[in-house]
TORGU-48925 format. One record per residue (C-alpha): residue in three letters; x, y, z. Coordinates in steps of 0.02 Angstrom, whole numbers, padded with zeros to 5 digits, always signed. Layout:
N
AlaXYZ
...
This chain:
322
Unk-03685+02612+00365
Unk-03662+02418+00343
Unk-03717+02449+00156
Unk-03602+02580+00114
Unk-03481+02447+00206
Unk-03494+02327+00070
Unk-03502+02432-00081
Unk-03348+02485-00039
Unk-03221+02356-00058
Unk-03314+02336-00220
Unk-03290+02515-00281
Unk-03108+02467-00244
Unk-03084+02306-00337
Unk-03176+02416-00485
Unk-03056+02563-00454
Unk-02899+02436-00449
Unk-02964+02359-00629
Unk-02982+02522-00716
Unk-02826+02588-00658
Unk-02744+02438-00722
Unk-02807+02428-00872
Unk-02777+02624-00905
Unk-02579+02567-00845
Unk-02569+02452-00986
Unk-02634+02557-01089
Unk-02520+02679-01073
Unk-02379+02565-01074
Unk-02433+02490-01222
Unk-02431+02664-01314
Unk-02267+02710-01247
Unk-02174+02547-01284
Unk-02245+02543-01479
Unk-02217+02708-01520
Unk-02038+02683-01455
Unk-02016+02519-01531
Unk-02071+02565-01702
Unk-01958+02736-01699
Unk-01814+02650-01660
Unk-01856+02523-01792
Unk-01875+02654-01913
Unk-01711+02726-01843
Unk-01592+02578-01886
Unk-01537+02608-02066
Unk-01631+02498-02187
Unk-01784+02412-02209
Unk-01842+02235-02257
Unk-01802+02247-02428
Unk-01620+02333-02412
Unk-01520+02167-02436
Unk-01620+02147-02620
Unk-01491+02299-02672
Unk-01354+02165-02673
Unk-01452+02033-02778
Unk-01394+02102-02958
Unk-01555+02007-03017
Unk-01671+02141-02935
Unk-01684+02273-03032
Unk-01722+02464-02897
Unk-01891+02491-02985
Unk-01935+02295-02908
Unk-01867+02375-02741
Unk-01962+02516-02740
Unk-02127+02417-02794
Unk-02099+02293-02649
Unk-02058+02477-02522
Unk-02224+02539-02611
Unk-02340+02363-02571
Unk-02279+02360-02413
Unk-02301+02531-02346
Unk-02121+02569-02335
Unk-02111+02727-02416
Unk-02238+02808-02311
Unk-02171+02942-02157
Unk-02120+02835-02001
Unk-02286+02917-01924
Unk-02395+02875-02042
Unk-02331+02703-02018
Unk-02351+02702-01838
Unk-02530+02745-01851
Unk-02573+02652-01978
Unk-02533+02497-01885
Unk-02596+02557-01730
Unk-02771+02569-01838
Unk-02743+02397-01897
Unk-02694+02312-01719
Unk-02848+02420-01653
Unk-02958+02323-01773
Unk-02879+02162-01700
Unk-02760+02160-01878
Unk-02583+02134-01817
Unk-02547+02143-01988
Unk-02425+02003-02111
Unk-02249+01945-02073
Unk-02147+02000-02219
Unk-02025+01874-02217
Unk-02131+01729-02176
Unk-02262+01802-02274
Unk-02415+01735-02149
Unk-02511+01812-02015
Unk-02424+01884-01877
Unk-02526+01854-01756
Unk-02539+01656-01767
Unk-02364+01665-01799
Unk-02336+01762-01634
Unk-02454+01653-01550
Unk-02369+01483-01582
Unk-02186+01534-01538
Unk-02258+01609-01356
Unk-02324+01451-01300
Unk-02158+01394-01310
Unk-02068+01535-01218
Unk-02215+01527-01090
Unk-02169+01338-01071
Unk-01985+01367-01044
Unk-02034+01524-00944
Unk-02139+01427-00833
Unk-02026+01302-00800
Unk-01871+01418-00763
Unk-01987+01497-00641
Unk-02061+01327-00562
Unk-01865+01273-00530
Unk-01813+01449-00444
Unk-01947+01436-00346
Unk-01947+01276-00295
Unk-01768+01277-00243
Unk-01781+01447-00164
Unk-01926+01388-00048
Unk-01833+01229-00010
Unk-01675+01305+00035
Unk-01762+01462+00150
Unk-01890+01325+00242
Unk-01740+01211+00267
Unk-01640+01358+00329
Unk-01794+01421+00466
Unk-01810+01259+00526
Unk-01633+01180+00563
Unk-01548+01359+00579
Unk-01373+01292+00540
Unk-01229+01401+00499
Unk-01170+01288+00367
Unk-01337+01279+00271
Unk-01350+01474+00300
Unk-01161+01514+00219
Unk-01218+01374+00094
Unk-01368+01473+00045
Unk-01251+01651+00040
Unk-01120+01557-00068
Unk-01253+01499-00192
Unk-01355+01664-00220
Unk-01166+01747-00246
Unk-01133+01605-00394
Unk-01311+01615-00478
Unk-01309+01813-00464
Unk-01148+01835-00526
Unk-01158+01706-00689
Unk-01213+01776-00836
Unk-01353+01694-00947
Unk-01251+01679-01109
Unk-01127+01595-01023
Unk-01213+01464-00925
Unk-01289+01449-01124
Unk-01111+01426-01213
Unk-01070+01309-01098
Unk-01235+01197-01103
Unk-01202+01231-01273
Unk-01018+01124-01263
Unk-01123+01015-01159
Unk-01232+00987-01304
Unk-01101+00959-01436
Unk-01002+00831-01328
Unk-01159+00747-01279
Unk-01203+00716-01478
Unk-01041+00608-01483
Unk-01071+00507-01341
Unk-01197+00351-01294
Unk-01318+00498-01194
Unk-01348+00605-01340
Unk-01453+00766-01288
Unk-01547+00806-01460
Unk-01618+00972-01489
Unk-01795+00986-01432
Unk-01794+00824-01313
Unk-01867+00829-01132
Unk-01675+00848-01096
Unk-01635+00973-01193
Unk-01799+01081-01126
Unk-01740+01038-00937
Unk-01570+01113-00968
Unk-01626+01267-01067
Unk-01744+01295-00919
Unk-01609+01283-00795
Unk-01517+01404-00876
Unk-01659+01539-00881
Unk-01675+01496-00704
Unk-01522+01536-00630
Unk-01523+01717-00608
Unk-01702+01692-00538
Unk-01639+01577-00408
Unk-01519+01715-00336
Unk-01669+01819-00326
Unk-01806+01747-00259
Unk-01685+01640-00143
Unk-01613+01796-00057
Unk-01783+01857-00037
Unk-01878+01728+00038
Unk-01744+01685+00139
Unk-01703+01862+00221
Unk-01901+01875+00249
Unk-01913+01693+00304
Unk-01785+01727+00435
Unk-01867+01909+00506
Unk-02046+01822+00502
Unk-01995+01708+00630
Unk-01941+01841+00763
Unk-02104+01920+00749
Unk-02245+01911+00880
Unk-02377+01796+00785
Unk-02250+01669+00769
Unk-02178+01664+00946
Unk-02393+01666+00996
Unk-02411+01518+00860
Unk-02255+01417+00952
Unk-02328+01453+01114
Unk-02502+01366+01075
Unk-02371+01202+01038
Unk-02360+01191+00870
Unk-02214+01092+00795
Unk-02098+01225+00713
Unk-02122+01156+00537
Unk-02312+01181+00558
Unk-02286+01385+00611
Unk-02159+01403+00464
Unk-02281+01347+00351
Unk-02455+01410+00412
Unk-02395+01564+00501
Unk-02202+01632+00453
Unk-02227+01581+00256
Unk-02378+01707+00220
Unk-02290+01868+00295
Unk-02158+01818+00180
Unk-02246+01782+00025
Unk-02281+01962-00015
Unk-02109+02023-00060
Unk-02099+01852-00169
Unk-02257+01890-00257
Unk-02196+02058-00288
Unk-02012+02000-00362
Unk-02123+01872-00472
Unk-02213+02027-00572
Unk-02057+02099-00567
Unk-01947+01950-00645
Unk-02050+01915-00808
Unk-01980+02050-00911
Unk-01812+01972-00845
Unk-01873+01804-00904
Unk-01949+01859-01065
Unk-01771+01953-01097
Unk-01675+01806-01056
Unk-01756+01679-01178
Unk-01680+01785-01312
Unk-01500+01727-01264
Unk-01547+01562-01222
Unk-01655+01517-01370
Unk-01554+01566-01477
Unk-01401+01491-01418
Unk-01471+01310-01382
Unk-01591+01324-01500
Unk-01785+01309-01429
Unk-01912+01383-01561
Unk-01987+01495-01463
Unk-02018+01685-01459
Unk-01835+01742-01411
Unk-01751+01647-01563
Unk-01892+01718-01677
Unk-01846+01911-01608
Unk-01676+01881-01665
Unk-01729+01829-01845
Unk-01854+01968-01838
Unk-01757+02109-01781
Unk-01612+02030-01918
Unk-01718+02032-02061
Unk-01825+02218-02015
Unk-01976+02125-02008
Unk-02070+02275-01955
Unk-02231+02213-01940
Unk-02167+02041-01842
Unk-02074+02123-01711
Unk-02220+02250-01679
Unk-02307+02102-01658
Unk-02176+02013-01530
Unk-02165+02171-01446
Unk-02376+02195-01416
Unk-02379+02019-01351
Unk-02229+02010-01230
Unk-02291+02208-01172
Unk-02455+02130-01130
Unk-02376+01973-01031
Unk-02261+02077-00932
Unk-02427+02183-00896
Unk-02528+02027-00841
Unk-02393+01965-00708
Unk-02372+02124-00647
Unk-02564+02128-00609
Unk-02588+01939-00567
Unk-02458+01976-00429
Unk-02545+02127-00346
Unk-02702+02016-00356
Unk-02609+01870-00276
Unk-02550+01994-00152
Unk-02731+02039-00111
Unk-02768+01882-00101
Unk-02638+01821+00029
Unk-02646+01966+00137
Unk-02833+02037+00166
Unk-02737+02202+00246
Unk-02681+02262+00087
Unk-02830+02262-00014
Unk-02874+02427+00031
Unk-02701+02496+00000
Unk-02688+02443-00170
Unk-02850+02476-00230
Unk-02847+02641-00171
């Protein structure tokens, strides 16, 4: 009995891999197909603006179509690339004319920088706020903390980024000049990501914060005499970090979305900006290639927060892995 007993949350964490894995597979198949039929969809390819260029004679056109693959069925396309990206080949940007996967590569560190810091500041302020707001219970901070998750759900990302935008251009003529690409400028393009996530995770963690404390291992924990800041954190925080680990997996396609605006509005080189010019130019190949890699970090979080939430509470292990 006892060894049946521990091959079984084994079996489970093997049954919770698989299952994942067959998930992104899925996804992965879904969202490319999709991806590269609407691509195919949009009137045009890379070489369409050549037309205009007098110089460039249709026979150069239709060489360029021909090298590149472009005058091949849309599904002969697809799985031609989806051979290629198989055999780890993501295949070569046509208008920067190198690899797309290094070229992929680079820009996401960049997004995952700003990414990580947008998320670092929502949290932080959210867990502030809600452990502030447990511990003093004051009306004031509580109608403070409903005021501010109203503003930061209700203003929109590309216009927090026009006006940091303004901020930027005044800035330039003044004695605190914010240059593009400086610690300040990252800070503030961070922020900006960051504000929708703040409304989020604040409302959450606060609304869970509050109903942890009326439960029954919390009034126990205050009965053994421990100061109130010590059963918030130890005690009231863990039966409340589940729904947060949750919204995290959740919020990274949000994130990922939202660089797009502000990247290319205040300008950070990262994977959002390089979408636009992508997408723009019907780089086929490059926004297959931004579309694999975000797929697969949306994927990740999603699974890094059911394993967190394993993790934190012992209780669910079971459930999800069954």
């Amino acid at each position: 009995m006892n060894r049946f007993a521990r091959i079984r949350p084994s079996y489970n964490v093997i049954s919770f891999v698989i299952r994942k894995l067959v998930q992104g597979i899925f996804m992965f198949a879904a969202v490319s197909a999709i991806s590269f039929a609407l691509l195919a969809n949009a009137g045009g390819d890379a070489f369409t603006a050549l037309r205009d260029n007098p110089q460039v004679s249709d026979a150069t056109i239709e060489r360029l179509r021909e090298t590149y693959g472009l005058d091949k069925p849309v599904t002969t396309r697809y799985f031609k690339w989806l051979t290629s990206f198989v055999t780890g080949d993501m295949g070569e940007s046509i208008h920067f004319k190198v690899p797309v996967g290094g070229l992929v590569l680079s820009k996401l560190f960049y997004t995952a920088l700003l990414g990580s810091a947008a998320l670092l500041i929502a949290w932080t302020i959210a867990l502030i706020l809600a452990f502030l707001n447990a511990l003093y219970k004051n009306r004031t901070l509580s109608r403070f903390i409903e005021l501010l998750i109203l503003m930061t759900a209700s203003m929109p990302r590309i216009a927090l980024s026009l006006f940091a935008l303004a901020f930027f251009v005044w800035s330039s003529q003044s004695a605190f000049a914010v240059q593009s690409g400086s610690g300040i400028s990252f800070a503030i393009s961070a922020f900006v990501l960051a504000v929708p996530l703040i409304a989020l995770f604040l409302a959450q963690s606060n609304s869970e914060l509050t109903a942890a404390m009326n439960e029954d291992f919390v009034k126990l924990a205050r009965s053994k005499g421990l100061s109130e800041s010590t059963v918030i954190v130890r005690h009231a925080s863990r039966a409340a970090l589940n729904p947060l680990l949750t919204i995290f997996g959740l919020s990274l396609g949000g994130i990922i979305g939202g660089t797009v605006i502000v990247e290319t509005i205040l300008g950070w080189q990262g994977l959002g900006a390089m979408t636009v010019t992508a997408i723009r130019v019907r780089d086929v190949p490059l926004v297959m290639g931004i579309v694999v890699v975000t797929t697969v970090a949306v994927w990740l979080g999603n699974a890094l927060a059911e394993i967190l939430q394993m993790l934190n509470d012992p209780r669910l292990r079971d459930e999800i892995a069954s």
